[in-house]
C-alpha atoms as one frame of an Amber mdcrd trajectory, in Angstrom:
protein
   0.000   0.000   0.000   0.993   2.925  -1.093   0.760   5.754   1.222   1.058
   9.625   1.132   1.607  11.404   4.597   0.540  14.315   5.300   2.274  15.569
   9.322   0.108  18.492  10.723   1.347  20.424  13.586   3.867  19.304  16.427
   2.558  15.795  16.908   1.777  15.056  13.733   5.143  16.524  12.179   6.921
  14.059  14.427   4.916  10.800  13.901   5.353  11.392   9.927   9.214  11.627
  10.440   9.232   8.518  11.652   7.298   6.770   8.995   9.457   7.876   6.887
  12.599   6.591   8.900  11.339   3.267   9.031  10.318   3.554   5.235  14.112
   3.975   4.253  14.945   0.978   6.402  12.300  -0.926   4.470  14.073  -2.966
   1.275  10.484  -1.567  -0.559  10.274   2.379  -0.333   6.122   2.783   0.157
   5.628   6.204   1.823   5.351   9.810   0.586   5.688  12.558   3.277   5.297
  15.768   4.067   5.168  18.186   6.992   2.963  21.433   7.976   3.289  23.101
  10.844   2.798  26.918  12.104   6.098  26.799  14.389   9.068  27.168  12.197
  11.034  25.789  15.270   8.724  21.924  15.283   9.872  22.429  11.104  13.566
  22.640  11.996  13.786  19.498  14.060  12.441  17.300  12.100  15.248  14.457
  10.651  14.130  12.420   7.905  11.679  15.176   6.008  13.049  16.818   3.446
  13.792  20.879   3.455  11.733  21.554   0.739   8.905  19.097   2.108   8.873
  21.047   5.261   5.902  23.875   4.650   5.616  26.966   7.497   2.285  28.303
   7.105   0.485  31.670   9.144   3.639  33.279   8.538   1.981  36.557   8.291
  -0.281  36.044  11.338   1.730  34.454  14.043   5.245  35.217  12.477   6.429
  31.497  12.546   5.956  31.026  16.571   2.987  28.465  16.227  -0.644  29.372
  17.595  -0.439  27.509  20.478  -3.643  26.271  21.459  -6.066  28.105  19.636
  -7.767  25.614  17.046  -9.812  28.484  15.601  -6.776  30.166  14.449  -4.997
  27.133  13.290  -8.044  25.985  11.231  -8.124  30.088   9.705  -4.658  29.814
   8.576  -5.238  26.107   7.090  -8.155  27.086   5.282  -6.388  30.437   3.872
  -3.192  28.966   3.279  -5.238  25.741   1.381  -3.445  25.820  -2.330   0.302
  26.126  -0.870  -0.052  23.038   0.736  -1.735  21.106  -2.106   0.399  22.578
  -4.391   3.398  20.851  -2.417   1.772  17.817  -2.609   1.420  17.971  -6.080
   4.968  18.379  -6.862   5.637  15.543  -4.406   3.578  13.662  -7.282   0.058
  11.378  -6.829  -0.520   9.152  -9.302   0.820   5.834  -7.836  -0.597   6.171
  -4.193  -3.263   4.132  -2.505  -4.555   6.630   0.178  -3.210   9.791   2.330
  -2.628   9.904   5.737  -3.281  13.113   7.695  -1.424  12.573  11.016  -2.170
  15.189  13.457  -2.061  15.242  17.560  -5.883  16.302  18.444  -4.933  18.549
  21.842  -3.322  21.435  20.304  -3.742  24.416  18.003  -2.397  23.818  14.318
  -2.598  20.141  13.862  -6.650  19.957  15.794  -7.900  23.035  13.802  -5.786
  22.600  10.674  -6.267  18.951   9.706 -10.195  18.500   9.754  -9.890  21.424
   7.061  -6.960  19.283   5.186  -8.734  16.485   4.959 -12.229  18.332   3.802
 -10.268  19.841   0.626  -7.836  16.451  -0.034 -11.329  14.504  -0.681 -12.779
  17.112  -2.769  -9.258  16.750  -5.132  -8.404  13.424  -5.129 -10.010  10.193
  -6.023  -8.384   7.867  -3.397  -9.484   7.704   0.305  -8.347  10.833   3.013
  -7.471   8.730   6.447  -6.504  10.752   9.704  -4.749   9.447  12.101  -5.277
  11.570  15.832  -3.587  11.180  18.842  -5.280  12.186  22.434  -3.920  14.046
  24.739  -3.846  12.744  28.260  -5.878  14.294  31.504  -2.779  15.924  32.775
  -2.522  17.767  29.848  -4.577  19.835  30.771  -8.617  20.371  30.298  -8.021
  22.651  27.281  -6.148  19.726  25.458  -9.019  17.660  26.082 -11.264  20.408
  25.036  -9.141  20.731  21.853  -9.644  16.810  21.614 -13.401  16.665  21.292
 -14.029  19.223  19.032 -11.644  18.406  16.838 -12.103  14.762  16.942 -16.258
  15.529  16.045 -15.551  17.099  12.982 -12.566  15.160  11.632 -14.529  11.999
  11.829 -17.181  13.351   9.593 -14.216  15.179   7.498 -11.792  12.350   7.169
 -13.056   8.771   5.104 -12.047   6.989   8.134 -10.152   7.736  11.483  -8.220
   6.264  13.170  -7.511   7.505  17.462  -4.194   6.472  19.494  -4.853   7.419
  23.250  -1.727   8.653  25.027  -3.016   7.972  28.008  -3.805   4.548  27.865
  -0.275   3.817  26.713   1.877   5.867  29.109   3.361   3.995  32.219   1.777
   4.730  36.142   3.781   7.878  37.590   5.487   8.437  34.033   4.663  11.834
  32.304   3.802  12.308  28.807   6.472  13.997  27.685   9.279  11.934  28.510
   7.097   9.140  26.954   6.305  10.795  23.617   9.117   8.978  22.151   8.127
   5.721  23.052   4.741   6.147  21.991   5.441   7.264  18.702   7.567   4.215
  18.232   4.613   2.194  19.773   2.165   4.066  16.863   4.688   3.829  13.895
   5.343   0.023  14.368   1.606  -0.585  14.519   0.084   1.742  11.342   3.519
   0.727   9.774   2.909  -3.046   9.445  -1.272  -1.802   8.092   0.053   0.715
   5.735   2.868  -1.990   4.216  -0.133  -4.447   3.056   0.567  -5.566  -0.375
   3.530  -4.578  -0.483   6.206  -7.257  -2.521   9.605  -7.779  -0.802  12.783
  -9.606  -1.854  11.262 -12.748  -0.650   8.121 -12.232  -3.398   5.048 -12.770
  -2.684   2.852 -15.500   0.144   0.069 -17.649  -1.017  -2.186 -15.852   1.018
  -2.210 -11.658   1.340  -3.632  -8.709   2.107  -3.318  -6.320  -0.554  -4.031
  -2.590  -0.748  -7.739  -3.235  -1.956  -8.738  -5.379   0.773  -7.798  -2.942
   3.563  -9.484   0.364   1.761 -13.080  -1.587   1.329 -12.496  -2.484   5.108
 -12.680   1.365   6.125 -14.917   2.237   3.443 -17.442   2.228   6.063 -16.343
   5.881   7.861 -16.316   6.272  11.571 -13.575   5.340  14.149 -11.785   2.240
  13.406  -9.217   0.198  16.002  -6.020  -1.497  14.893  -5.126  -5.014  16.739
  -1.667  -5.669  17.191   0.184  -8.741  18.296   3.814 -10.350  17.765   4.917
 -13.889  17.420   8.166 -15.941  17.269   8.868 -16.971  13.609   9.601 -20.563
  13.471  12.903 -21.326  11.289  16.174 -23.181  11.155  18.501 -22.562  13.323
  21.783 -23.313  12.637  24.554 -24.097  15.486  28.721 -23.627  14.479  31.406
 -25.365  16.369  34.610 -24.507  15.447  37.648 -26.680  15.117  41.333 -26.593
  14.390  43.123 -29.824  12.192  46.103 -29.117  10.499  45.948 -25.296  10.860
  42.901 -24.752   9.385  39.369 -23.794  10.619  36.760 -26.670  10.410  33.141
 -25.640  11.102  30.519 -28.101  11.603  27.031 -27.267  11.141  24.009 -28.767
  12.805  20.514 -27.689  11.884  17.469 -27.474  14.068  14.108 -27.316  13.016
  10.842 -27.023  15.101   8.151 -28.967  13.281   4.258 -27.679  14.078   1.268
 -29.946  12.994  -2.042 -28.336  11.585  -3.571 -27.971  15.015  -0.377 -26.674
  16.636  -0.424 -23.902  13.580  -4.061 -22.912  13.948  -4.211 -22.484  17.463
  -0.853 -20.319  17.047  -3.076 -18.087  14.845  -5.935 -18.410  17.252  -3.721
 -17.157  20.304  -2.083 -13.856  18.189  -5.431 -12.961  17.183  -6.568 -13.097
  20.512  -3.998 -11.106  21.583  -4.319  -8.551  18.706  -8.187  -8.290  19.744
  -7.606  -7.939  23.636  -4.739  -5.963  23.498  -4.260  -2.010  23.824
């Protein structure tokens, strides 16, 4: 799956850069990305975005300092400032993606006010689907976070062809703060949506008998609304192979011995069974 990212404000600027850090790790390159932000500082920090992909709108009105956490304004300047940022988008080029991916945290001022408005204009451009991906703030945030959160969250559900919500505080540890988590629960977000947004994609090894493709997961969130990832890890079983090393004559001698754990058709499906239990169950 193809994606095109679209980072909105602080949060969202962050997330995006690292999609695209695990997208140069990946041996198939699948993500697009930009960033778009009202505080050239957030801009400047970024790592794996591109300069030119970097775009500093409400120059003129808040002078490159960000608008805090005033949605109305950051929504203003979004609307106003509209063709810049599909313009860059355009140059970034459209025609092989799959869907765009407005990620945006839902507790401040630029990304909550600005990407409802994104997503509005992206569907009435472009033929593929407009996702969003928000992030909530947690209670001791503060109320006007939260505040932030529900309005924003409202409209960008009806905006946005389907949404998807990471909550910050159901992730964070007891007595740890949110910001010396953010890190960890970006990584926590990028690993998930990064193993969704890969489907279809061909690697060196080709392709399985059975797999999701591109297709499958768009007519899944055809539907609209709110939708909830699973996500669950398990051991790959393969052949392991044990060296012992030995000298004769002066040379190295290395004797291999191979392993292999052997699973029978009940032992496979209840493996299944168990990881998708744990995808369902699990935060």
């Amino acid at each position: 799956m193809r994606v095109f990212f679209i980072g909105f404000g602080q949060a969202g600027g962050k997330i995006v850069d690292m999609f695209m850090e695990q997208d140069k790790r990946a041996p198939v390159r699948s993500f697009r990305g930009i960033a778009v932000n009202t505080a050239r500082t957030d801009l400047m920090g970024l790592k794996n975005i591109e300069l030119r992909d970097r775009i500093l709108i409400g120059q003129t009105v808040v002078k490159g300092h960000g608008v805090g956490t005033d949605n109305v304004t950051g929504a203003k300047i979004t609307a106003d400032e509209i063709d810049s940022i599909i313009n860059t988008i355009d140059t970034r080029g459209t025609h092989d993606i799959d869907a765009f991916v407005v990620c945006a945290g839902l507790g401040g001022g630029t990304g909550s006010g600005g990407s409802p408005v994104l997503c509005r204009h992206l569907k009435r451009i472009y033929r593929e689907p407009v996702y969003a991906l928000g992030i909530l703030p947690a209670p001791e945030e503060g109320r006007l976070y939260s505040y932030n959160a529900a309005r924003s969250l409202s409209t960008l559900v009806n905006e946005a062809d389907n949404t998807f919500i990471f909550d910050n505080s159901a992730w964070k540890n007891e007595g740890e703060s949110v910001r010396t988590a953010y890190e960890r629960l970006n990584d926590e977000i990028v690993r998930r949506f990064g193993v969704l947004f890969r489907a279809g994609e061909v690697g060196k090894s080709g392709v399985g008998e059975m797999v999701v493709d591109s297709s499958e997961i768009i007519n899944t969130l055809r539907g609209g609304g709110v939708t909830s990832v699973g996500y669950a890890i398990s051991e790959k079983v393969t052949k392991s192979v044990q060296q012992k090393k030995g000298f004769l004559g002066g040379f190295s001698v290395k004797k291999k011995e191979a392993t292999e754990e052997v699973l029978t058709g009940e032992d496979k499906s209840a493996k299944v069974i168990g990881l998708v239990r744990r995808a369902m169950l699990g935060r």
